[in-house]
C-alpha positions as CSV (number, residue, x, y, z in Angstrom):
1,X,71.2,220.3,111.9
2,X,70.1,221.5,115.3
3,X,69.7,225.4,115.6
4,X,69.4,227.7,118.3
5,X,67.6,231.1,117.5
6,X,67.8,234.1,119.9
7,X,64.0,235.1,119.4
8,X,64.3,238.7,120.2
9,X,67.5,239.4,117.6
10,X,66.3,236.6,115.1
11,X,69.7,235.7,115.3
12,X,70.8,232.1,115.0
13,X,73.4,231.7,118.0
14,X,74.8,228.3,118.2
15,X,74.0,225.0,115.7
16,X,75.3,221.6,115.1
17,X,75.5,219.6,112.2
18,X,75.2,215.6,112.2
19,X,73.6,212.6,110.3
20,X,70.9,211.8,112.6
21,X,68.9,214.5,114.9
22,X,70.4,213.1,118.5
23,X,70.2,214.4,122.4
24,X,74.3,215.1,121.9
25,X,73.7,217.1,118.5
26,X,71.1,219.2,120.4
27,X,73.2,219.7,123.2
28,X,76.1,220.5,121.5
29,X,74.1,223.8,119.6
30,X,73.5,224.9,123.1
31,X,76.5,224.5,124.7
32,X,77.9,226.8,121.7
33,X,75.0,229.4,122.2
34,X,76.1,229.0,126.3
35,X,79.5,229.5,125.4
36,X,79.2,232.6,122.6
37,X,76.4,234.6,124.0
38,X,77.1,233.7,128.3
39,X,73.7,234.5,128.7
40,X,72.3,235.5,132.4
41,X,70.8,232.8,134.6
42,X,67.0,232.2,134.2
43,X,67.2,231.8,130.2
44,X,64.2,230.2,128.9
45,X,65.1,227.6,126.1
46,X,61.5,227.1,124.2
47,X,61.6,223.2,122.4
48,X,59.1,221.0,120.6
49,X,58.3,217.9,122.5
50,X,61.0,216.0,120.4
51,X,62.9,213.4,122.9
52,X,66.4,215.2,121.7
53,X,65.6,217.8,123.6
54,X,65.2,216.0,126.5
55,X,68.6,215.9,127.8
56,X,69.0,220.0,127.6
57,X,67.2,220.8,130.7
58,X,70.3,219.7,133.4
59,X,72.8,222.5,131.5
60,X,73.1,225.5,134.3
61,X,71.0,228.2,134.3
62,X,68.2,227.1,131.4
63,X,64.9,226.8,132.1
64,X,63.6,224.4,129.4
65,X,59.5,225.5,128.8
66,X,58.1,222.8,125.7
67,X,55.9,224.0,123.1
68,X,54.4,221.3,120.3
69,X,54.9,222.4,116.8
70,X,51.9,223.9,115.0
């Protein structure tokens, strides 16, 4: 499962479900955050280093910062 978590509302606001943790199942959760919540341009998407979450950084409007997990 790949989540997406609006930090300020502790809401979850878009996840995908798969087998494996891919690129496309990350991309997927955000592209159904993107599409429910139409967030303003400038959104800052925090990641861990992971390489599926390489890929998210070309979607319009989302500045990807990466954080390592503690």
């Amino acid at each position: 499962m790949a989540g997406i978590k609006d930090v300020f509302t502790c809401e979850i606001v878009g996840y995908a479900m798969g087998s494996r943790m891919t690129k496309e199942l990350v991309s997927a959760s955000l592209k159904l955050a993107l599409a429910q919540k139409r967030p303003k341009e400038g959104l800052i998407l925090h990641s861990d280093r992971g390489s599926q979450a390489s890929g998210i950084g070309g979607l319009a409007g989302v500045y990807v910062t990466q954080r390592e997990l503690l």
